[in-house]
N, C-alpha and C positions, 0 to 999 in steps of 0.2 A: 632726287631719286635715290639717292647716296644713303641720306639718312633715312627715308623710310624703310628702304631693306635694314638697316643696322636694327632700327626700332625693330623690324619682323623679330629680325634673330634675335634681339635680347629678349623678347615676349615669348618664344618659342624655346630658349635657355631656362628662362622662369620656369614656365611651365614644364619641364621635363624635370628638373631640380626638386620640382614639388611632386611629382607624379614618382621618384626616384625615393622621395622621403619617406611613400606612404602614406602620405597626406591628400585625400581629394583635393581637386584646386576649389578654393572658396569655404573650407570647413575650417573653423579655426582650430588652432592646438587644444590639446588636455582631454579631446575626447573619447571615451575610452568605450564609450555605450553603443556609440550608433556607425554603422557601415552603410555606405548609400542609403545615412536617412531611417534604416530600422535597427531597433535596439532586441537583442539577441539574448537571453536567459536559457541558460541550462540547467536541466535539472533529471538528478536520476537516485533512484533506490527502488522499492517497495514494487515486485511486480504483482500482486493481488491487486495495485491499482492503474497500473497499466491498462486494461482497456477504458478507464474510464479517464485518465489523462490522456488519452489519444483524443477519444471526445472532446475534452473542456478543449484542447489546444487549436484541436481544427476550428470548433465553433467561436472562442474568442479570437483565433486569427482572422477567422471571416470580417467580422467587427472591425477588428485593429490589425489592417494589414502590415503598419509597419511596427507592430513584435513579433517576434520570430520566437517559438518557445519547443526546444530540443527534449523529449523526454527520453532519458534510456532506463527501462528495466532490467537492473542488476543485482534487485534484491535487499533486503531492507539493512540488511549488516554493512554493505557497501554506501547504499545511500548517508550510511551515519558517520563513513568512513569520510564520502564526498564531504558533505558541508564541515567538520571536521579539521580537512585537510584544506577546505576553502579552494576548493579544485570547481565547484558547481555554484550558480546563487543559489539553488535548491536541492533539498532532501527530502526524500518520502519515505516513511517506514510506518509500517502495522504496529510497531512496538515505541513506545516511550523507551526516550533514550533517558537510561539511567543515570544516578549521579555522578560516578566516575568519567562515563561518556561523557557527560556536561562539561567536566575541571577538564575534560583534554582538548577542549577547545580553547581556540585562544581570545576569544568575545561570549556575552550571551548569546545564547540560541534560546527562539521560541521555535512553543509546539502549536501549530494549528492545526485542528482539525478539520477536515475537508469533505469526509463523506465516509460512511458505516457499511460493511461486509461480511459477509458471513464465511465462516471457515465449514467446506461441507465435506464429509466421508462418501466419495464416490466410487464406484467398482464396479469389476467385468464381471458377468455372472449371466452370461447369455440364457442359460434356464429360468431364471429370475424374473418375474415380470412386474411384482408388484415392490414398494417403495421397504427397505429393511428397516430393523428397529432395532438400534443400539443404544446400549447404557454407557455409562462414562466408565464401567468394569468388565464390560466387555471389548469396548473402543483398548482398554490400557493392557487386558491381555493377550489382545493382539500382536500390542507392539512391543510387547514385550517380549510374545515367545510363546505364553501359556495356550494360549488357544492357535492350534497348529491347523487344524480342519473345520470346512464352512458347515460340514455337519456336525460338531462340537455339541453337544447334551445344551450348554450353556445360551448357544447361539439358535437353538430352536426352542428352547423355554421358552425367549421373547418372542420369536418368529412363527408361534406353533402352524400357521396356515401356511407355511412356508416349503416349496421342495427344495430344500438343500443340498448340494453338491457334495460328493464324497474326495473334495480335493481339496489338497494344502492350497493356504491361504498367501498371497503373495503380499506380503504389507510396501508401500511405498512411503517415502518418508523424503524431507529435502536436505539435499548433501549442502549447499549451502548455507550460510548466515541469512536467517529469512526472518522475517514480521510473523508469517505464515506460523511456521512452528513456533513461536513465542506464544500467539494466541491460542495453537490450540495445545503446547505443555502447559500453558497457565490455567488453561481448564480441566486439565488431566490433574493436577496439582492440587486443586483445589475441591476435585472431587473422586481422588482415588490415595489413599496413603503410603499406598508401595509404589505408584509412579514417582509420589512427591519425593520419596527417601532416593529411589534409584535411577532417578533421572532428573526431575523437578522442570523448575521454570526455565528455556533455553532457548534461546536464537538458534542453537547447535546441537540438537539432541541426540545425546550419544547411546544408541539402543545396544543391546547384549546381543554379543558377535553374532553375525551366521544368520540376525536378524533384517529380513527386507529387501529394497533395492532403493538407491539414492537416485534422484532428479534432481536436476538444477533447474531453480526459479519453478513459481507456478505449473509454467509449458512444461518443464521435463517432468514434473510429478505427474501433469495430466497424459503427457506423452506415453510414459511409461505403463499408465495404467490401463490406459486406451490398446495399447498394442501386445499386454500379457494378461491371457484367461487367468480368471480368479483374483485378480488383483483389487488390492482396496487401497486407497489414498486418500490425503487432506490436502482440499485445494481451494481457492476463492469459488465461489456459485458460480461466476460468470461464466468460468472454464470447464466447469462441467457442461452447464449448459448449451454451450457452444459444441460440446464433443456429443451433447446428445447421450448422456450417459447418466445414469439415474444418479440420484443423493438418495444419504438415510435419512428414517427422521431420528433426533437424535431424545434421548430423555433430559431435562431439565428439571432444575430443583422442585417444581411442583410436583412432578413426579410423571408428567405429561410426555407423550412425544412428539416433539415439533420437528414439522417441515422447515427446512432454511428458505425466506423470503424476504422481500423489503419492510413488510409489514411486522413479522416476527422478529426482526433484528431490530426496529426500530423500537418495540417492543422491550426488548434488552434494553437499550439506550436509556430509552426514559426511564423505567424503572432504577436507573442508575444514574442518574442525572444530577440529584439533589448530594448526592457525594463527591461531587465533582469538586478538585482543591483548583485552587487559584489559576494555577500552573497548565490546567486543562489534560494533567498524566494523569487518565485512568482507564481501568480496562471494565469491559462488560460480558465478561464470558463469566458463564453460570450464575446467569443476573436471577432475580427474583419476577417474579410472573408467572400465571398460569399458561398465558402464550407466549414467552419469551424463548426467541431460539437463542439455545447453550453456548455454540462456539460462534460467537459474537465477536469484530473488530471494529477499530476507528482507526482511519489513515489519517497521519499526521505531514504535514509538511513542515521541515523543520527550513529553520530561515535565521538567518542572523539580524537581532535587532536594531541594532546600528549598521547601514548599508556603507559602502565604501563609497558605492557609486551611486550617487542621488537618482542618476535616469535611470538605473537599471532598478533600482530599489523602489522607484516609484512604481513602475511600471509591475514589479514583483506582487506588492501591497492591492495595485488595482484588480489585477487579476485573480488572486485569491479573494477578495471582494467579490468580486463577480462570481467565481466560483460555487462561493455559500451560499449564494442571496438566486442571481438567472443561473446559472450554471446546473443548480437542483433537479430543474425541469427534466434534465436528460439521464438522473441517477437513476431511476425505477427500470428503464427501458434495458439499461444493463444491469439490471439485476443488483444492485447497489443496494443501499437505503438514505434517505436523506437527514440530517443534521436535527436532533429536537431544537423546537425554536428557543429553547433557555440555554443550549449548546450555541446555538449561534449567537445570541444575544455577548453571550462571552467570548467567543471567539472572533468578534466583531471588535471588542475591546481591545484584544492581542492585535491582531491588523494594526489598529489604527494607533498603539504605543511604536510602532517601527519609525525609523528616525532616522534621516544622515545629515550630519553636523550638524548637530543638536536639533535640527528641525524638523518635525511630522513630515510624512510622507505625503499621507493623504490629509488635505486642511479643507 
């Protein structure tokens, strides 16, 4: 009787010793992936894709109940901070990270692309009933300053069937480090030369004082427009959509003006496809096509190609797989657009180079 009690308590010493370590009883050491069994990836930047990573996460968790996948929208300047700083296994941004960004990391980073959005110009204008028609020279003197009033000579030349409001014009713009403003100063940039000289291409664009109101992330741009008459802003489709608040259509290099859609963006896409460098960095705003909408994005997931930790990196690799390929099904319904299939073909490539010590992820 002696010794079976002694046996209790050493088994009950073990087990508290190892409960005390942090260690489940029966998992061995070095694991650094998995917590009762599921393996956890975090990932945050780029909120233009924020509702559609909500998506992919719920539905590939349905599948794979034991990964757990965190996304925070913080904004695309942040996400490049995140993977960067090696604080997240993932980063999302609207903008190719540049090559300075690249050298301050301390590994390669790949860019993969995951799914195409439109950057749309929506606003209060409760008189307003039908869709407005902006050029990329009235979009720029907006935010500039020069066009102060929605009755402006300039803004009912294009709009002639139009009742226009005799009130100042509220511009919104994002105070944060965003994808967002990258895509749409790169298209201001390349199709106005007084934006290019006094503001240009910028995650941060610095308008001329006195001009606008700042939102943070997507939300606060839409927030802000939503809740101040006369207001115009640039936000991802989805967010308009959801606030029920109209989009322009915008003019494009053919000289046409387009509605922002999954079709018209995809449109962009392809038309710009066969330009596509190695590296999978390029942008599609004021692509070539007669339907192509203007202020066009690609959300990137940025990922480090050498994983540190084999199960979280696998596990990384499959589900952006999954992403491009069943994951598609669900881009159109929020307003997304889906991946050309010469975009995935190469981006299928990138996937499958990801590696931890020395070995493919996916074999």
């Amino acid at each position: 009787m002696f010794i079976k009690t002694i046996s209790i308590f050493l088994i009950f010493v073990v087990a508290l010793g190892l409960a005390c370590s942090g260690q489940p009883v029966g998992q061995s050491n070095g694991s650094t992936s998995t917590s009762g069994g599921a393996i956890r990836l975090q990932g945050s930047g780029s909120t233009f894709v924020k509702p559609m990573m909500d998506k992919w996460t719920s539905e590939y968790g349905k599948l794979n109940p034991n990964i757990k996948i965190d996304y925070q929208s913080t904004g695309s300047g942040a996400g490049i901070k995140t993977i960067q700083n090696q604080t997240a296994e993932f980063g999302a941004s609207d903008a190719a990270m540049t090559e300075d960004e690249l050298k301050q990391a301390p590994a390669e980073i790949i860019h993969i692309p995951v799914v195409l959005g439109a950057v749309v110009m929506t606003y209060n204008l409760e008189s307003v009933k039908q869709p407005l028609r902006l050029s990329p020279e009235l979009i720029a003197d907006i935010y500039l300053g020069k066009i102060k009033k929605w009755d402006d000579e300039k803004i009912k030349k294009e709009n002639p069937d139009v009742q226009l409001p005799a009130t100042d014009i509220v511009p919104v713009f994002r105070a944060d480090g965003s994808g967002t403003s990258d895509i749409f100063t790169d298209f201001l940039s390349k199709t106005n030369p007084e934006w290019k000289e006094k503001i240009g291409r910028t995650k941060n664009p610095q308008l001329p004082q006195g001009v606008g109101l700042g939102g943070k992330g997507n939300e606060g741009v839409m927030g802000q427009v939503k809740q101040t008459p006369n207001a115009i802003g640039y936000v991802e489709l989805t967010f308009a959509t959801a606030n029920n608040l109209p989009t322009a259509l915008v003019k494009n290099s053919s000289g046409n003006y387009i509605a922002p859609s999954g079709e018209t963006v995809s449109n962009a896409a392809a038309a710009m496809s066969s330009k596509m460098p190695d590296d999978l960095r390029f942008e599609i705003t004021n692509s070539e096509g007669a339907n192509a909408y203007p202020i066009s994005g690609i959300v990137y997931v940025l990922a480090y190609k050498d994983q540190k930790d084999a199960a979280k990196g696998k596990s990384l690799a499959d589900f952006l797989w999954w992403a491009i390929h069943d994951g598609e099904k669900f881009v159109k319904d929020l307003n997304y657009a889906p991946l050309p299939a010469e975009v995935v073909k190469k981006t299928e490539v990138k996937i499958n180079s990801m590696i931890s010590g020395g070995k493919p992820l996916r074999q």
